[in-house]
Backbone bond lengths (Angstrom), bond angles and torsions (degrees), N, CA, C in turn:
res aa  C-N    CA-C-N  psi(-1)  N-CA   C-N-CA  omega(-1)  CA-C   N-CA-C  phi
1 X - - - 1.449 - - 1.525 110.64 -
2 X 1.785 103.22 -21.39 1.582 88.43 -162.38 1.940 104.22 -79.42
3 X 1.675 103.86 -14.17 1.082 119.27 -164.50 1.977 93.62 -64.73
4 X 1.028 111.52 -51.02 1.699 122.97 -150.30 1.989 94.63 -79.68
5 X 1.245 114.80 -47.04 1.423 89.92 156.11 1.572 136.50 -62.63
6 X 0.897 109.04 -31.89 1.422 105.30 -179.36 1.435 99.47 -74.02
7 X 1.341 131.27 -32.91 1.981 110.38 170.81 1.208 111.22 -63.58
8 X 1.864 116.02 -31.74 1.448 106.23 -173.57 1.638 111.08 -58.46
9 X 1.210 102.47 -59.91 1.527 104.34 -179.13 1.484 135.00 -73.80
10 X 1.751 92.67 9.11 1.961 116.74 163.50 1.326 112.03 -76.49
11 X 1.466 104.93 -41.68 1.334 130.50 -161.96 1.598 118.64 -95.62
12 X 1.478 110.48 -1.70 1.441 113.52 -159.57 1.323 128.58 31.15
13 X 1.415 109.39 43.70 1.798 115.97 175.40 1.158 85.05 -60.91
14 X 1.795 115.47 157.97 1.114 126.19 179.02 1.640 81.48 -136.15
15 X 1.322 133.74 -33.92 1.434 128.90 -138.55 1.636 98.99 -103.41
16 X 2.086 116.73 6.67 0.969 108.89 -166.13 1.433 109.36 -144.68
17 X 1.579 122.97 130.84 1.479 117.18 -145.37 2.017 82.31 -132.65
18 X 1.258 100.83 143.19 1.493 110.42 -168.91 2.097 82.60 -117.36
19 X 1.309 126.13 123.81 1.507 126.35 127.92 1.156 115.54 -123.35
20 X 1.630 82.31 -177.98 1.644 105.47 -148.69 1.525 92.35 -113.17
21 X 1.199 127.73 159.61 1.436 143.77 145.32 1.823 99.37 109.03
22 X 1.142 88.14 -171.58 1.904 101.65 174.72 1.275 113.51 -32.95
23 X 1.455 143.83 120.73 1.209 114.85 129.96 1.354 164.90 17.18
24 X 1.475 87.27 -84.46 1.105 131.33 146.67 2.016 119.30 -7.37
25 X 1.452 80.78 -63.62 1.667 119.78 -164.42 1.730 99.46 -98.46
26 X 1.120 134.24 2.46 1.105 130.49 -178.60 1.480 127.31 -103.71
27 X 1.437 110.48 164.05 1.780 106.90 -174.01 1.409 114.34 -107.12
28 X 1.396 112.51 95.54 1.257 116.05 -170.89 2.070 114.80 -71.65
29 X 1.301 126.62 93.67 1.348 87.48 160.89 1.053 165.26 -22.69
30 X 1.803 136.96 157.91 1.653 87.07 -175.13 2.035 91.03 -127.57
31 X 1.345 97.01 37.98 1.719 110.32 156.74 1.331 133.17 -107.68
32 X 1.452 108.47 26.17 1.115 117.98 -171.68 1.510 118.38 -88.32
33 X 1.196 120.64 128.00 1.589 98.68 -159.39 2.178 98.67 -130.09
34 X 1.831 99.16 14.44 1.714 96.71 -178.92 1.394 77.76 -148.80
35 X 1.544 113.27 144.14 1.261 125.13 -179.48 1.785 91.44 -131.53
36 X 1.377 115.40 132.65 1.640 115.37 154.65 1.236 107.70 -132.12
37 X 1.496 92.12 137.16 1.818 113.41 -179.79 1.695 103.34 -108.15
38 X 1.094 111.61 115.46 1.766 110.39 -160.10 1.470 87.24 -107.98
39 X 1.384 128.06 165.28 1.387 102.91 157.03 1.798 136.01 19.53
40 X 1.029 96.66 52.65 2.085 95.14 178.54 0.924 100.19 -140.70
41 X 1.443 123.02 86.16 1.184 135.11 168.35 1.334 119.17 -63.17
42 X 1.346 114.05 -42.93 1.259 136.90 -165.90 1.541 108.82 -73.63
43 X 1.715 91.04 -51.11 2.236 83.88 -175.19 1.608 101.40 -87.50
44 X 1.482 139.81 -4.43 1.132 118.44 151.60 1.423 134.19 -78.98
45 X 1.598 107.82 11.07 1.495 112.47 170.50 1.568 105.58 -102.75
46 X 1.325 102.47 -7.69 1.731 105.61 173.86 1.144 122.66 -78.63
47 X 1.220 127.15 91.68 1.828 124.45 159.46 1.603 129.43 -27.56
48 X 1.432 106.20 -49.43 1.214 105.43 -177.16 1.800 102.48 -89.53
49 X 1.181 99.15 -6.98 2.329 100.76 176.06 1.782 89.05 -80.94
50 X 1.189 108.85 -30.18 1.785 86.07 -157.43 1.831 100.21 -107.86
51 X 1.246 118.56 7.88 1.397 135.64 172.85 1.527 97.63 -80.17
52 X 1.188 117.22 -51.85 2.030 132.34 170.70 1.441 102.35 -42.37
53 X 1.105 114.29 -63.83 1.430 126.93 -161.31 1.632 96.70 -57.64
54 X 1.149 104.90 -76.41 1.438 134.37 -150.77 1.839 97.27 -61.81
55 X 1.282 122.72 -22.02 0.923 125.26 163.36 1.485 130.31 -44.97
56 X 1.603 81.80 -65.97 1.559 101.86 -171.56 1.180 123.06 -66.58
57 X 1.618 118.04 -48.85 1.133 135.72 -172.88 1.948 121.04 -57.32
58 X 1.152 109.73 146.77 1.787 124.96 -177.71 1.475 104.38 -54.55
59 X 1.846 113.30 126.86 1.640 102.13 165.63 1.439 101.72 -52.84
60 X 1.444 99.41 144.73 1.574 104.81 148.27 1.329 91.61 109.40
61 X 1.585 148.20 -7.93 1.085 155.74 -172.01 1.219 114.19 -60.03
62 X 1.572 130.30 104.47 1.223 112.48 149.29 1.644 155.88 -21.27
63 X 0.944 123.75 87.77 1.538 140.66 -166.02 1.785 105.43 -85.38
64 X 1.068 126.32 119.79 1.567 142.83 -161.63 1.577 92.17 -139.42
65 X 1.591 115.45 115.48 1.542 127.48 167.78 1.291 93.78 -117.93
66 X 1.470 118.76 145.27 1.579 139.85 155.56 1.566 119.46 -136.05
67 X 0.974 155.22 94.60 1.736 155.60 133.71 1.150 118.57 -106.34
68 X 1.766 107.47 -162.53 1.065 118.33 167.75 1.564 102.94 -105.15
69 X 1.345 103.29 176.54 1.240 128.24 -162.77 1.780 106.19 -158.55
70 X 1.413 120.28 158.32 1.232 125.11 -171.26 1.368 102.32 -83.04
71 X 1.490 144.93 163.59 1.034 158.27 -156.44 1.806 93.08 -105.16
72 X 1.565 115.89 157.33 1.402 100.28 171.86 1.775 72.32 -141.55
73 X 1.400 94.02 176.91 1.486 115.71 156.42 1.540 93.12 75.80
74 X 1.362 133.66 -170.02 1.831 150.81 -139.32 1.737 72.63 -56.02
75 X 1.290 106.11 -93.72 1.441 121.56 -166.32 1.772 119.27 -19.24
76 X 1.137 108.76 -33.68 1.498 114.80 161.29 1.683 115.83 -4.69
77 X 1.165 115.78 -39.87 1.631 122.23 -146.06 1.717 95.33 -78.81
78 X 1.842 102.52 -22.91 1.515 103.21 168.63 1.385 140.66 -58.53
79 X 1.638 101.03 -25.55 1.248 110.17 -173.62 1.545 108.59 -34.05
80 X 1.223 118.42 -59.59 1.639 98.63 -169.96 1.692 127.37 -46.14
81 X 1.531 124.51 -14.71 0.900 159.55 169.63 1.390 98.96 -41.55
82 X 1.470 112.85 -96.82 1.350 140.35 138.78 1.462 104.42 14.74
83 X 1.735 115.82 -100.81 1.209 110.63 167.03 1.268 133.21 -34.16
84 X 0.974 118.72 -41.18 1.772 116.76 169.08 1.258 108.71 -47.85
85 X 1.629 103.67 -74.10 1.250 79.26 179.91 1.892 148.48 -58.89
86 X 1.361 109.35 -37.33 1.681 118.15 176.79 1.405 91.61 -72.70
87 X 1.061 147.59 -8.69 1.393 125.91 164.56 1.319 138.63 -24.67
88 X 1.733 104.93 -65.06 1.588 103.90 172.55 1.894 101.03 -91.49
89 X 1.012 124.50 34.28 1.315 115.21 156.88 1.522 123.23 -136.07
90 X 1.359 109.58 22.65 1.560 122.46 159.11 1.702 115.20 -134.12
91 X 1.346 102.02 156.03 1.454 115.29 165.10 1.321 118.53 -114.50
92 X 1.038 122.95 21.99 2.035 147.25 166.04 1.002 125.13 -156.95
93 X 1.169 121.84 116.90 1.771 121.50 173.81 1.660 101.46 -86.41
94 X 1.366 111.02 3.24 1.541 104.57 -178.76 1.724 103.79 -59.60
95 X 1.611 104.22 148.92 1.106 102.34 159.63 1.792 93.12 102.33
96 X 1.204 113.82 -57.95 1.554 127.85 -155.05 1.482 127.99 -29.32
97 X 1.523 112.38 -11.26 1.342 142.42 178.33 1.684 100.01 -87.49
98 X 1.061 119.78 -42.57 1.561 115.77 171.81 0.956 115.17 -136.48
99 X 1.531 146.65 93.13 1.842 124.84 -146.23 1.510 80.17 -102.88
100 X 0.983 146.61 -65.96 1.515 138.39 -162.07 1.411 114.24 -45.93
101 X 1.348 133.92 -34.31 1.735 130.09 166.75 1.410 115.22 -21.65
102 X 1.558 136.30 -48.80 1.401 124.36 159.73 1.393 120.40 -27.61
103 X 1.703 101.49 -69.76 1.361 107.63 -178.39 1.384 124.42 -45.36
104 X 1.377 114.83 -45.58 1.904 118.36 -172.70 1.441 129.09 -24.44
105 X 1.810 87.56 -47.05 1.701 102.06 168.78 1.174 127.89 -55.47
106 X 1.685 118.04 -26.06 1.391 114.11 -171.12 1.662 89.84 -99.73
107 X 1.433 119.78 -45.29 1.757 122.50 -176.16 1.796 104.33 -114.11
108 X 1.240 83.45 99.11 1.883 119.87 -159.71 1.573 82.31 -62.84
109 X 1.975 118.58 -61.81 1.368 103.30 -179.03 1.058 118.60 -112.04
110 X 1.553 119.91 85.83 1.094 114.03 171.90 1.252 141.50 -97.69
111 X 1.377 145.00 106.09 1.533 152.29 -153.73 0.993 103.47 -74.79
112 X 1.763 108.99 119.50 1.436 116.67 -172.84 1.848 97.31 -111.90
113 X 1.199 110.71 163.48 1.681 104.37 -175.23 1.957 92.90 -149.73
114 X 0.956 134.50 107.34 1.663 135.64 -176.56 1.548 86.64 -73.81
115 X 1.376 104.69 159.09 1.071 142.40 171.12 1.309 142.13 -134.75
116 X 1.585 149.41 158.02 1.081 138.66 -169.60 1.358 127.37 40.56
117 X 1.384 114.00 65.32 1.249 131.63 -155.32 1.810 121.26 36.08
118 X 1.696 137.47 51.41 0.780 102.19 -165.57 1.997 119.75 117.29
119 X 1.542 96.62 -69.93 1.149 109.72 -159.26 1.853 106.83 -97.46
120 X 1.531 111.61 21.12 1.491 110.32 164.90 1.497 111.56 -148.62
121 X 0.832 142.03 -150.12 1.599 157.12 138.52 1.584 115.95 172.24
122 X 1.224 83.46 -169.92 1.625 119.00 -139.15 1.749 103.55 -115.42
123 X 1.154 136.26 118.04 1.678 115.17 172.52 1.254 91.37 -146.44
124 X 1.228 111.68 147.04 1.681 138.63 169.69 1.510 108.87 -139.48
125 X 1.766 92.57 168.26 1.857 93.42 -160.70 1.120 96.20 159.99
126 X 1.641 122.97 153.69 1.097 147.88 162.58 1.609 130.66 -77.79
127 X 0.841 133.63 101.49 1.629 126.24 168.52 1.215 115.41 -19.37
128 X 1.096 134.48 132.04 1.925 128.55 158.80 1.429 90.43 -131.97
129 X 1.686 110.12 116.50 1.669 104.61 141.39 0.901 130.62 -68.90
Protein backbone atom coordinates (compact mmCIF):
# COMPACT_ATOMS: atom_id res chain seq x y z
CA UNK A 1 0.00 0.00 0.00
CA UNK A 2 2.82 2.17 0.94
CA UNK A 3 4.12 1.59 -2.66
CA UNK A 4 0.61 2.73 -4.54
CA UNK A 5 0.36 5.97 -2.61
CA UNK A 6 3.41 7.26 -3.23
CA UNK A 7 2.69 6.79 -7.31
CA UNK A 8 -0.61 8.36 -6.58
CA UNK A 9 0.89 11.41 -5.28
CA UNK A 10 4.04 11.00 -8.00
CA UNK A 11 1.55 10.94 -10.46
CA UNK A 12 -1.01 13.49 -9.25
CA UNK A 13 -3.94 10.94 -9.61
CA UNK A 14 -6.66 12.82 -8.36
CA UNK A 15 -9.39 10.22 -9.65
CA UNK A 16 -7.67 7.44 -7.47
CA UNK A 17 -7.83 6.81 -3.65
CA UNK A 18 -5.75 3.72 -2.21
CA UNK A 19 -7.24 2.35 1.61
CA UNK A 20 -6.14 0.27 3.86
CA UNK A 21 -7.91 -2.28 6.10
CA UNK A 22 -11.23 -4.42 5.72
CA UNK A 23 -13.50 -3.73 3.24
CA UNK A 24 -15.74 -4.40 5.12
CA UNK A 25 -14.74 -1.21 7.18
CA UNK A 26 -14.28 1.00 4.26
CA UNK A 27 -15.82 4.18 2.50
CA UNK A 28 -16.78 3.33 -0.73
CA UNK A 29 -17.78 6.29 -3.00
CA UNK A 30 -20.68 6.17 -4.83
CA UNK A 31 -18.91 7.79 -8.25
CA UNK A 32 -17.03 5.18 -8.94
CA UNK A 33 -17.51 3.99 -12.29
CA UNK A 34 -13.93 1.25 -12.69
CA UNK A 35 -13.39 -1.13 -9.98
CA UNK A 36 -9.90 -3.37 -9.99
CA UNK A 37 -9.52 -6.39 -7.91
CA UNK A 38 -5.67 -7.16 -8.34
CA UNK A 39 -4.64 -9.92 -6.30
CA UNK A 40 -7.77 -10.12 -3.63
CA UNK A 41 -8.39 -13.25 -3.30
CA UNK A 42 -9.70 -12.89 -0.09
CA UNK A 43 -12.33 -9.85 -0.57
CA UNK A 44 -13.58 -11.55 -3.73
CA UNK A 45 -14.52 -14.59 -1.72
CA UNK A 46 -16.34 -12.15 0.62
CA UNK A 47 -20.06 -11.70 0.12
CA UNK A 48 -20.58 -9.14 2.44
CA UNK A 49 -16.81 -7.25 0.91
CA UNK A 50 -18.31 -7.44 -2.55
CA UNK A 51 -22.11 -6.60 -1.42
CA UNK A 52 -20.07 -3.01 -0.14
CA UNK A 53 -18.60 -2.58 -3.32
CA UNK A 54 -21.24 -3.53 -5.58
CA UNK A 55 -23.50 -1.34 -3.78
CA UNK A 56 -21.94 1.71 -4.12
CA UNK A 57 -20.51 1.66 -7.32
CA UNK A 58 -22.17 3.29 -11.00
CA UNK A 59 -24.30 0.75 -13.31
CA UNK A 60 -22.27 0.14 -16.10
CA UNK A 61 -18.91 0.15 -14.17
CA UNK A 62 -16.09 -1.46 -15.35
CA UNK A 63 -15.10 -4.59 -13.36
CA UNK A 64 -11.18 -5.72 -13.90
CA UNK A 65 -10.28 -9.31 -12.03
CA UNK A 66 -6.57 -10.55 -11.93
CA UNK A 67 -5.13 -13.70 -9.60
CA UNK A 68 -4.31 -16.90 -9.42
CA UNK A 69 -6.42 -19.67 -9.70
CA UNK A 70 -5.81 -23.56 -9.48
CA UNK A 71 -4.66 -25.26 -12.62
CA UNK A 72 -7.28 -27.87 -14.08
CA UNK A 73 -6.71 -30.37 -16.80
CA UNK A 74 -2.89 -32.53 -17.47
CA UNK A 75 -1.07 -29.70 -15.64
CA UNK A 76 -3.16 -30.16 -12.50
CA UNK A 77 -0.22 -32.10 -10.79
CA UNK A 78 1.07 -28.31 -10.16
CA UNK A 79 -1.37 -27.31 -7.94
CA UNK A 80 0.88 -27.66 -5.03
CA UNK A 81 3.02 -25.14 -6.79
CA UNK A 82 0.21 -22.80 -6.84
CA UNK A 83 -0.40 -23.18 -3.20
CA UNK A 84 2.97 -22.39 -2.28
CA UNK A 85 2.94 -19.80 -3.73
CA UNK A 86 -0.67 -17.76 -2.64
CA UNK A 87 -0.01 -19.13 0.60
CA UNK A 88 1.36 -16.22 2.50
CA UNK A 89 -0.97 -13.99 0.53
CA UNK A 90 -4.38 -15.52 1.32
CA UNK A 91 -6.50 -16.45 4.28
CA UNK A 92 -8.85 -18.97 2.04
CA UNK A 93 -8.05 -21.15 -0.62
CA UNK A 94 -11.88 -21.41 -0.86
CA UNK A 95 -13.08 -20.78 -4.13
CA UNK A 96 -9.42 -21.19 -5.73
CA UNK A 97 -10.63 -23.46 -8.58
CA UNK A 98 -12.79 -20.53 -9.85
CA UNK A 99 -12.12 -17.31 -7.72
CA UNK A 100 -14.25 -15.00 -9.92
CA UNK A 101 -17.78 -17.14 -9.47
CA UNK A 102 -18.74 -14.54 -6.62
CA UNK A 103 -18.43 -11.88 -9.00
CA UNK A 104 -20.70 -13.40 -12.04
CA UNK A 105 -23.75 -12.35 -10.15
CA UNK A 106 -22.92 -8.82 -10.13
CA UNK A 107 -20.89 -9.12 -13.95
CA UNK A 108 -23.43 -11.60 -15.55
CA UNK A 109 -20.85 -11.41 -18.70
CA UNK A 110 -17.86 -11.50 -17.64
CA UNK A 111 -14.78 -12.58 -19.97
CA UNK A 112 -12.47 -14.56 -18.20
CA UNK A 113 -9.00 -15.39 -20.11
CA UNK A 114 -6.42 -17.90 -17.66
CA UNK A 115 -3.11 -17.20 -17.66
CA UNK A 116 0.35 -18.51 -16.87
CA UNK A 117 -0.25 -21.77 -17.97
CA UNK A 118 -3.49 -22.31 -16.16
CA UNK A 119 -2.40 -21.02 -12.85
CA UNK A 120 -3.74 -17.14 -13.16
CA UNK A 121 -6.27 -15.13 -15.12
CA UNK A 122 -7.60 -12.31 -16.36
CA UNK A 123 -11.58 -11.18 -16.13
CA UNK A 124 -13.29 -8.11 -17.36
CA UNK A 125 -16.99 -7.07 -17.41
CA UNK A 126 -19.49 -4.66 -16.84
CA UNK A 127 -21.52 -4.06 -13.66
CA UNK A 128 -25.35 -4.76 -14.08
CA UNK A 129 -27.58 -3.89 -11.11
Amino acid sequence: AKRAIERVRENGWKNVEVQIGPVECSTIPKDVTTVLFNYTHDVIQSEVALLKIFEAIQNDAHVSISGMKLISGPLSTFNWYVYRLAAPYMLTFQGLNKPWSKIEKFVPLLKIKETMFGSGYVATGKFVR
